[in-house]
N, C-alpha and C positions, 0 to 999 in steps of 0.2 A: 508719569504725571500728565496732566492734561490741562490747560490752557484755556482761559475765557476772556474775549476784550470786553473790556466793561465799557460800556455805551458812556460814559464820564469822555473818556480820550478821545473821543469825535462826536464833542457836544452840540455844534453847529451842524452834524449830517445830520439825515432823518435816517429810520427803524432799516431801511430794504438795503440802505447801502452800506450800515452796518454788519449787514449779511456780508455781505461782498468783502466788503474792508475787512472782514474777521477770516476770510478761508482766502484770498488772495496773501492775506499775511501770516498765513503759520497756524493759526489759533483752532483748536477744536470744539471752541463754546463760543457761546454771545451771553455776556449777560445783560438785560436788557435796558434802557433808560425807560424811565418812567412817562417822562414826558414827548420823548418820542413816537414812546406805544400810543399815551392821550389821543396826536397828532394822527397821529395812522386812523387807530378806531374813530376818531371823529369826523376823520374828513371820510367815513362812510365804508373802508377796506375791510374785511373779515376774517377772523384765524384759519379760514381754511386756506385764505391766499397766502395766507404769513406763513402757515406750516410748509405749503408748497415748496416757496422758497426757500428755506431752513432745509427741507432734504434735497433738493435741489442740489444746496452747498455743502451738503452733509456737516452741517455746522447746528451744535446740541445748542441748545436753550440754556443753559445753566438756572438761569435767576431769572426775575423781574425786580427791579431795586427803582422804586421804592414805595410802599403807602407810607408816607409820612405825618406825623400828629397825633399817632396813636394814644397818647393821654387826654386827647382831647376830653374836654370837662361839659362842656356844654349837649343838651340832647340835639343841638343843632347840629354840632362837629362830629360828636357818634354816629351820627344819622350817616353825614359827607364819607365818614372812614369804611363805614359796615355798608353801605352801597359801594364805594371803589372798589371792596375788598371781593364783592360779589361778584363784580364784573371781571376783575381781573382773576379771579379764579377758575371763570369759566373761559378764558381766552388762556388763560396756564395750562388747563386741566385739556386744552382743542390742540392746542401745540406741544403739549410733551414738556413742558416747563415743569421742575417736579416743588419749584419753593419759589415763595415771595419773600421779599422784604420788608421789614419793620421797623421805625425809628422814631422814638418818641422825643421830644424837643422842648420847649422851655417855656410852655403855658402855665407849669405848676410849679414855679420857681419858688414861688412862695411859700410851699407847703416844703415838709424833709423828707428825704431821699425813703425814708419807710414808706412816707404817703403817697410820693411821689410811684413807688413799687408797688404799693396796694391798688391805688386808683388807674395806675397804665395796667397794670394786670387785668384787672375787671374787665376793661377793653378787649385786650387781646385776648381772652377766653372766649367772646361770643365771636371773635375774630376768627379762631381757631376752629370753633364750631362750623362756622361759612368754609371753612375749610377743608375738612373733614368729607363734610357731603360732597366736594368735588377730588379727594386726594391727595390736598395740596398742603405742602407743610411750610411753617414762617419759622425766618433767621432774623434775630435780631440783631439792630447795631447801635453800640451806645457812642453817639457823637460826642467829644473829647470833652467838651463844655456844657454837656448836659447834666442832669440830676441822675441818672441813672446810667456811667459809665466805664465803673470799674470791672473787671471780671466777678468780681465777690458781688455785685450787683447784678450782676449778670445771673448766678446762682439763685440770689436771692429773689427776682423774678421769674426764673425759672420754676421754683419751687410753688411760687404765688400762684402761674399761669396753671401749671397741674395739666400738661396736655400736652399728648404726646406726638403733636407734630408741632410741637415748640423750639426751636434750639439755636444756636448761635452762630453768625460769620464774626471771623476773628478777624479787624482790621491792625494790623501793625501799627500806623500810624497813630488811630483816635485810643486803641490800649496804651502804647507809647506815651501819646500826649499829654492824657491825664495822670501819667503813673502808675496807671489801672491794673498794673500786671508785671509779675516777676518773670524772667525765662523757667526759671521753675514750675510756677503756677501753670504756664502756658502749656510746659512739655507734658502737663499731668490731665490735662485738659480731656475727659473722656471723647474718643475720635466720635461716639453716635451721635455728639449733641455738636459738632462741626458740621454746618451744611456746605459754608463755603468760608474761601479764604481771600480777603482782601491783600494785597501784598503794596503797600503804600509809604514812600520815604517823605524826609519832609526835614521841619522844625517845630519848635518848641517854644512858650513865654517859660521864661526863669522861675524858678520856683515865687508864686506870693505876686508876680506880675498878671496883668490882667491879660486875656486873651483880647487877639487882634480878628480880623477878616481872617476868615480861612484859608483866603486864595494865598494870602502871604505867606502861608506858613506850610505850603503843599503843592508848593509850584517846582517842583524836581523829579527826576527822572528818578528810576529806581537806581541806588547808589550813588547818587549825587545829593544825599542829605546829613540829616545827623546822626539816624538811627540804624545801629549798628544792625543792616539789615540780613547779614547770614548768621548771627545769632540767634535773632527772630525765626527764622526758614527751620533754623535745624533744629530748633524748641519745638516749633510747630512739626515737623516732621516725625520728630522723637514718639509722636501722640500715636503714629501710626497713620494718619488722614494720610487720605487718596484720594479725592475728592479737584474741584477745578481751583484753579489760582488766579485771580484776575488782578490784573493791576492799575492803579486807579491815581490819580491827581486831581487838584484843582486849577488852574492857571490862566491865565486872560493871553496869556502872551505863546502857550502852549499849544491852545485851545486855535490860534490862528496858524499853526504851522501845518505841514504837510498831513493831511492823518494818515498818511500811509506811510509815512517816518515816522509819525509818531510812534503809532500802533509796531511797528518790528522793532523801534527800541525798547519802549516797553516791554513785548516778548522775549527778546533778546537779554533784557538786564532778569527778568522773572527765570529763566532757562540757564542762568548763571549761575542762583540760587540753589532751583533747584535741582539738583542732582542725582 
């Protein structure tokens, strides 16, 4: 199995010393922060310097996580998501990144989870299309408290997008959180539409409670939560996927510690796992 640091667990470094941070600690992927990359690309650096470094470290690209808003409603927001989407696919498509990320969020709350699947779909089709022309294929992820977050949601977009570099990163945590998913469902989970696996411990609001900050409820090390996380691993394994494992939190107080402690406990509890 093979191992990606998710740019989440050293949110405070920038993009090149997550290079670093990822092959001084074990890891055979990066997957990338979003905001990071922004940072790089804007202050004027180029994918051919990013790639350099990446084999440099002989450390894979895994992902780019995240265009975020993809339900966007407005021609304004379209416009914001199908321009990122373009850029970031030709900086994926320069580096050897073989998938983006996608996550739709909570502008269309107002509408139900069918419309909510209809209208993020639309999106992500002409998303898919910008895709396509460069190679590059989108995982989606249903944040725990979004309109569209269960695994059966997950299908039922699937189905809407109709395009075959469409498909899914399983997050333990936000499936978990919403209830979104049986170990069953999970281990039946076809392995092609698995691009990547988030491997994420945490907690939970009680059934009928409302959801809090994120950071509160995802501030743990792997196995220092509630979620029975070698149940999860070996659902997920059962599928067959071979694919990278990254591991991922949210935390103010985590986010200040060593990242180079961090990043090997994280590997270290992911390598526990998986077996």
């Amino acid at each position: 199995m093979r191992f990606a640091l998710h740019g989440m667990c050293s949110l405070h470094s920038n993009i090149l010393s997550d290079i670093r941070l990822a092959k001084e600690t074990g890891y055979q992927g990066l997957e990338i922060h979003t905001e990071k990359l922004w940072r790089y690309i804007n202050a004027g650096f180029t994918s051919e310097e990013f790639k350099a470094r990446l084999d440099a470290a002989n450390i894979t690209p895994s992902a780019i996580d995240i265009i975020g808003g993809v339900e966007a409603a407005t021609k304004e927001e379209q416009q914001r998501v199908f321009k990122e989407a373009e850029i970031l696919c030709r900086f994926a498509k320069d580096i050897g990144a073989p998938t983006i990320q996608l996550n739709a969020f909570e502008s269309l709350n107002a509408f139900s989870t069918e419309e909510n699947i209809q209208l993020t779909a639309k999106n992500i089709r002409s998303i898919a299309d910008i895709g396509r022309e460069h190679g590059i294929r989108f995982q989606y992820e249903g944040a725990a408290w979004t309109p569209i977050a269960t695994l059966e949601d997950y299908y039922r977009l699937l189905d809407a997008v109709g395009r075959d570099n469409f498909g899914f990163v399983l997050d333990t945590w936000h499936l978990w959180a919403c209830r979104g998913a049986t170990l069953e469902q999970i281990s039946q989970v076809d392995k092609s539409l698995i691009y990547n696996v988030h491997l994420s411990d945490g907690k939970r609001p009680a059934e009928g409670q409302p959801w809090v900050d994120e950071r509160e409820l995802r501030g743990f090390y792997i196995g220092e939560g509630d979620i029975p996380m070698q149940e999860w691993v070996d659902a997920l394994l059962q599928t067959g996927y071979d694919g990278f494992f990254s591991g991922e939190f949210l935390n103010d107080q985590l986010w200040e510690h060593d990242h180079y402690e961090v990043a090997e406990k994280m590997l270290n509890g992911m390598k526990a796992l998986v077996k």
